[in-house]
C-alpha positions in Angstrom: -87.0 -82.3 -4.2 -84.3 -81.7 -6.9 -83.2 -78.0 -7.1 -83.6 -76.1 -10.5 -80.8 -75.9 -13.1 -81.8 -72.4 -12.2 -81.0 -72.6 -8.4 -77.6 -74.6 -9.0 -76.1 -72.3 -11.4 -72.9 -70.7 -9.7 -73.0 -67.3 -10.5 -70.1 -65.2 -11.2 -67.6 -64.7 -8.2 -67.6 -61.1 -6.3 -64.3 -59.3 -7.7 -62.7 -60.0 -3.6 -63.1 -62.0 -0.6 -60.8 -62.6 2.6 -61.4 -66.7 2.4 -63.5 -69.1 0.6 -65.4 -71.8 1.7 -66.4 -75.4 0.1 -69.3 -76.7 2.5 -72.1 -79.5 1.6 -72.6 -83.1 3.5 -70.9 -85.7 4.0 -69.3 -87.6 1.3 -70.0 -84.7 -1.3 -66.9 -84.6 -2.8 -65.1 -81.4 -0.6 -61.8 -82.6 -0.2 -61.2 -84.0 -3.8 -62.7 -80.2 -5.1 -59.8 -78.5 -2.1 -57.2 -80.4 -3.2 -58.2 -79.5 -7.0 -58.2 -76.1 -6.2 -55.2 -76.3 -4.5 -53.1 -77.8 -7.7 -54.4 -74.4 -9.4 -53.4 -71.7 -6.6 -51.9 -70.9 -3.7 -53.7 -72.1 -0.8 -53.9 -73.2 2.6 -56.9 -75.3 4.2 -58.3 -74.7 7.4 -60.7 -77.4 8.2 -64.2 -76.6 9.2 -65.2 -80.5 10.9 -65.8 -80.4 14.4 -64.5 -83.8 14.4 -61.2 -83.6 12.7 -59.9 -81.4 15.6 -59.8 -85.0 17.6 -56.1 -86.6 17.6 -56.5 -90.8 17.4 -59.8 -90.3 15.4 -58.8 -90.8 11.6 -60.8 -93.8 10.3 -64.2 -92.6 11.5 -64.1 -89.3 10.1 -62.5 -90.1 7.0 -59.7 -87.8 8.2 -57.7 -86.8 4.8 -54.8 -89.0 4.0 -50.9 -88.4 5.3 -50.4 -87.9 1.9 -53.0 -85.3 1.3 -52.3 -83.5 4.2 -48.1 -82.7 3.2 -49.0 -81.6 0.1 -51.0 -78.6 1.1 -50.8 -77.0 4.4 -53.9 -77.8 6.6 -55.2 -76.4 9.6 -57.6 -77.3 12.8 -56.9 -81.1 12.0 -55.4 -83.0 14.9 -55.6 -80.0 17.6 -57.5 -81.8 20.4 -58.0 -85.2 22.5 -60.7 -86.9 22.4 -61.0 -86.3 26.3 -61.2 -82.3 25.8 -63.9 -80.0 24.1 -64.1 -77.3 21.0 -66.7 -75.4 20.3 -68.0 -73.0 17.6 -66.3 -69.8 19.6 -63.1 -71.7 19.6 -63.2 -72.0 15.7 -64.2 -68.6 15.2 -61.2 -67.6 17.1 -58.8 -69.8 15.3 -60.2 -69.5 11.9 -60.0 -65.5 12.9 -56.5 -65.7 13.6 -55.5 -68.3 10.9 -57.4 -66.4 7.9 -55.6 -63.3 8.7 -52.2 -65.1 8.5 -52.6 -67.4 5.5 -53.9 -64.0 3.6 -50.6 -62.4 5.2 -48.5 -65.0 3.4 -50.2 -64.1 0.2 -52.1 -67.4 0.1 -56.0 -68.2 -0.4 -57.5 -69.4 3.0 -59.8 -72.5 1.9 -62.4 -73.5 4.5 -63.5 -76.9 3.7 -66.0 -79.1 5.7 -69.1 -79.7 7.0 -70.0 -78.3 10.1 -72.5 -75.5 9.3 -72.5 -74.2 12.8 -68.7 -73.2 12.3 -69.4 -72.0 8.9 -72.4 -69.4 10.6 -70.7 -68.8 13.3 -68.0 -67.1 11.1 -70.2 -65.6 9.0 -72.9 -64.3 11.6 -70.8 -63.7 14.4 -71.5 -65.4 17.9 -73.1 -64.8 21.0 -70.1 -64.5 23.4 -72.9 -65.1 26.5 -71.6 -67.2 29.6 -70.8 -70.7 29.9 -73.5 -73.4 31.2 -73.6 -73.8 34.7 -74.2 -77.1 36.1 -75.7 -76.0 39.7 -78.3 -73.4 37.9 -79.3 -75.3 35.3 -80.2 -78.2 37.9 -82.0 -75.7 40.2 -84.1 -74.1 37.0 -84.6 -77.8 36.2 -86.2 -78.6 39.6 -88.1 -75.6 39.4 -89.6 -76.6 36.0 -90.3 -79.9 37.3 -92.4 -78.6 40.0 -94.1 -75.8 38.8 -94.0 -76.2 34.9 -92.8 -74.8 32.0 -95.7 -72.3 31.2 -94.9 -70.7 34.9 -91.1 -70.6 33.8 -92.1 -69.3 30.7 -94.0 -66.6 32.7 -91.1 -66.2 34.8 -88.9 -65.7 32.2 -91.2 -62.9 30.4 -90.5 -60.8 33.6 -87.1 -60.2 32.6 -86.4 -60.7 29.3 -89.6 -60.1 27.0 -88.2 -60.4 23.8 -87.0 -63.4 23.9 -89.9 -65.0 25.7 -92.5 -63.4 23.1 -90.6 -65.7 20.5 -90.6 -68.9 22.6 -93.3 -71.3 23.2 -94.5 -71.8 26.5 -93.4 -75.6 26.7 -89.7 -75.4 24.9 -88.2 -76.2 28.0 -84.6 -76.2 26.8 -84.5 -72.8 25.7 -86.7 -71.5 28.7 -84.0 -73.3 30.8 -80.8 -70.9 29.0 -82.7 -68.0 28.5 -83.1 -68.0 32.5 -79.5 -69.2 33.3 -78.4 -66.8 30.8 -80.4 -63.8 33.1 -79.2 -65.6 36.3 -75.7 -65.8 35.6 -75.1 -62.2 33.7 -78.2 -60.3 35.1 -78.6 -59.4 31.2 -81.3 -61.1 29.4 -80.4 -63.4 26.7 -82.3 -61.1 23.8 -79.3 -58.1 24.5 -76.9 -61.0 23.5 -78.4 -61.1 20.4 -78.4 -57.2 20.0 -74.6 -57.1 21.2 -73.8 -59.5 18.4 -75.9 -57.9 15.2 -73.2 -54.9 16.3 -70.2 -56.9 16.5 -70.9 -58.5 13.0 -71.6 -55.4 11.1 -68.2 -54.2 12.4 -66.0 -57.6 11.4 -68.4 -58.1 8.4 -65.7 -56.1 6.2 -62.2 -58.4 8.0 -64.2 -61.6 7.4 -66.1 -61.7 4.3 -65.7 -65.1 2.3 -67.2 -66.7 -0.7 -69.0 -70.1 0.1 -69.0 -72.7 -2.4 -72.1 -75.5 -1.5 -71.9 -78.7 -3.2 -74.9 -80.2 -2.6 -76.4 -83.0 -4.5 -79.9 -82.5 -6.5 -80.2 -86.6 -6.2 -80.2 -87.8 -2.7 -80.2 -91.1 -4.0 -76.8 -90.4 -5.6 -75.3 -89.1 -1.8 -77.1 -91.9 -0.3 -75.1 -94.2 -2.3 -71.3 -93.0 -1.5 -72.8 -92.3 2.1 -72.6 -96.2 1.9 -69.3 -97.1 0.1 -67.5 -94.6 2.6 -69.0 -96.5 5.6 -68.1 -100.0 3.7 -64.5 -98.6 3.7 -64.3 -97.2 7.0 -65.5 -100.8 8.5 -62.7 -102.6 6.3 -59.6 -100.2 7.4 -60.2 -101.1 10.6 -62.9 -98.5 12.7 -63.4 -101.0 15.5 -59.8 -101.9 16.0 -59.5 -97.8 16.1 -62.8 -97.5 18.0 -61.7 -100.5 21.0 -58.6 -98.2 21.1 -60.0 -95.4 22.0 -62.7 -97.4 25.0 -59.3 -99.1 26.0 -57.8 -95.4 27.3 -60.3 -96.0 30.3 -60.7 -92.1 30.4 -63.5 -91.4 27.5 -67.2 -91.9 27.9 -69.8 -92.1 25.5 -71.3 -88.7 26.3 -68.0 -86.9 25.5 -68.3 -84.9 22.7 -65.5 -86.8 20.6 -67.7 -90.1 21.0 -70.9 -88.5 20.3 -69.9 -87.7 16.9 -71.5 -89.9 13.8 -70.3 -93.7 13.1 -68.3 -93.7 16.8 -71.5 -93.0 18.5 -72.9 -96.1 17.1 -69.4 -98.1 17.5 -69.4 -97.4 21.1 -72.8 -98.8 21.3 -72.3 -102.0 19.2 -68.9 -102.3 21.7 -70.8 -101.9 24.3 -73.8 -104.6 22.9 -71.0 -106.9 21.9 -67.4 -106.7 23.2 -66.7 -109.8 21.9 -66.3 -111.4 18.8 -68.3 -114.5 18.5 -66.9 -116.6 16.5 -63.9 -116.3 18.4 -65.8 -118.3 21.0 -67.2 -120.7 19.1 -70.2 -118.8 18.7 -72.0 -117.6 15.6 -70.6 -114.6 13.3 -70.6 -111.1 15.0 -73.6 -109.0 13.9 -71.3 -106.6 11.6 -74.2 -105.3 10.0 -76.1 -103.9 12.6 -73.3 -101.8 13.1 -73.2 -101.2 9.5 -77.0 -100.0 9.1 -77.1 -97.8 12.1 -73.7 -96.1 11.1 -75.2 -95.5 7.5 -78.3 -94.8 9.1 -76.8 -92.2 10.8 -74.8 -90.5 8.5 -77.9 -89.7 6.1 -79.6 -88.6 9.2 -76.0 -86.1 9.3 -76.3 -85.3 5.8 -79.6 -84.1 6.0 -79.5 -81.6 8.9 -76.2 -80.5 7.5 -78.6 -79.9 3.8 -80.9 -77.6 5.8 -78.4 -75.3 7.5 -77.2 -74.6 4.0 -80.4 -73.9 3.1 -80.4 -71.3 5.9 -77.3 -69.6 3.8 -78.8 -67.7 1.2 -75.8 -65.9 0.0 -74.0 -69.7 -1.1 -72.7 -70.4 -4.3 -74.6 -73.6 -5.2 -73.2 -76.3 -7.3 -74.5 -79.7 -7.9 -72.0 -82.5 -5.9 -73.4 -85.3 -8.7 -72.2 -83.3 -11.9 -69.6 -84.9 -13.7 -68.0 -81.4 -13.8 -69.1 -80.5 -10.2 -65.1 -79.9 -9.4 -64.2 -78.4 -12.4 -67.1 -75.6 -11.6 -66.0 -74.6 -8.7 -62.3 -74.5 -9.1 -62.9 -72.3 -12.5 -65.6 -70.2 -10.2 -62.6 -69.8 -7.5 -60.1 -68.8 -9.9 -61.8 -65.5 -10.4 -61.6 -64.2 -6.2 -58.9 -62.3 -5.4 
């Protein structure tokens, strides 16, 4: 449903903040409103994608142009292989460290992107509990398999109550961390929480920002550059850049790098046809398919991404289809010290 003029009005900017954020789906318009902003003050952007980070991935993520990137300092863009991880702790730790020093060189940090987790995590701190671990989490598997997950859900009320009061007796994924969490730490996963409130309302003063959400009141307008962006993604080349990534011979498909939107769905079109057709002799390649699963896709993105804002009450909303949505914001953003 389209939001109220009410509900997208931007209203006026708190006096202070230590960074501000532009957030909102895919294809909203971010970049061109940071770059905007960035003709007006001082800044520095620190990118809040967790699939910029990945080096050799610039196509599929519509990673911003050589150009764009020398004229204002960026951050978090190119910081990773595809082969290795980042996580939401790792961005809160860089963003930490990189917000402090942009402010120390009397610039505006500028958060831009569209990874909602990141954007939380900074703002509501994050549970620093222990990493997975493959051997427990296939033993508590087995165990679930053979007794079920209402007698792990039991088990799991014996030491941590909290947290099993709020889960249902069949989640079985959370029942499975809540129980590795307790055998790995001997803490159950409900003091994590506690431990993080506390943590939170100490930084809450080092790390408040101002978040800017350009989100669009007609879907059908988002739906429509969705589309164009994927167009141009195709016809710059993605599956020349996609078969050079598969040609490394050390990425798989379940890698975090290849899970992301658009390559997922490359690396299963590769995978369906490695081959060309018409090359052959054969009839044309099925382009398409590739096109309406990748589009496909990337509403299904722009949607989830739509309700974590939604789960951030204290956003500045602007609508991403207003011929003036840039101008708003860069005149609301003028006003933070």
């Amino acid at each position: 449903m389209p939001s109220s003029t009410a509900d997208m009005a931007v209203p006026n900017p708190a006096p202070a903040a230590a960074w501000v954020g532009i957030a909102g789906p895919t294809a909203c318009g971010k970049t061109a409103a940071a770059l905007a902003l960035a003709c007006e003050r001082p800044v520095e952007i620190v990118s809040v994608d967790s699939a910029l980070v990945y080096r050799g991935m610039d196509i599929g993520t519509a990673k911003p142009s050589a150009a764009d990137l020398a004229a204002v300092p960026h951050h978090l863009i190119d910081i990773r292989d595809p082969s290795e991880s980042y996580n939401a702790a790792a961005f809160v730790a860089d963003a930490t460290r990189l917000i402090a020093e942009i402010r120390g060189r009397g610039r505006l940090p500028l958060l831009v992107g569209g990874t909602m987790l990141y954007f939380k995590a900074l703002i509501d701190g994050i549970d620093q509990m222990p990493a997975a671990e493959p051997a427990v989490r296939a033993r508590l598997d087995a165990e679930g398999a053979a007794l079920g997950w209402p007698a792990m859900h039991a088990k799991l009320a014996e030491v941590d109550a909290m947290t099993a009061a709020r889960l249902s007796p069949n989640d079985s994924q959370r029942i499975q961390r809540a129980l590795e969490v307790w055998h790995a730490s001997g803490r159950p996963l409900s003091s994590f929480h506690a431990a993080r409130n506390t943590d939170r309302l100490a930084a809450a003063e080092s790390l408040a920002g101002i978040v800017f959400s350009l989100e669009p009141a007609d879907r059908a307008w988002l739906h429509e550059r969705i589309a164009r962006r994927f167009d141009a993604m195709l016809a710059n080349g993605f599956l020349d850049e996609m078969r050079t990534l598969r040609a490394r011979g050390d990425l798989r498909s379940d890698m975090p790098a290849m899970r992301c939107v658009g390559y997922r769905q490359a690396w299963e079109f590769l995978d369906e046809h490695p081959q060309d057709p018409s090359t052959s002799g054969g009839g044309p390649w099925p382009i398409s398919t590739l096109r309406e699963r990748g589009i496909a896709a990337t509403r299904q993105l722009a949607k989830r991404q739509i309700t974590w804002l939604r789960s951030m009450p204290a956003r500045r909303v602007i609508a991403a289809e207003a011929p003036d949505a840039t101008a708003q914001l860069v005149d609301a953003a003028m006003g933070i010290e």
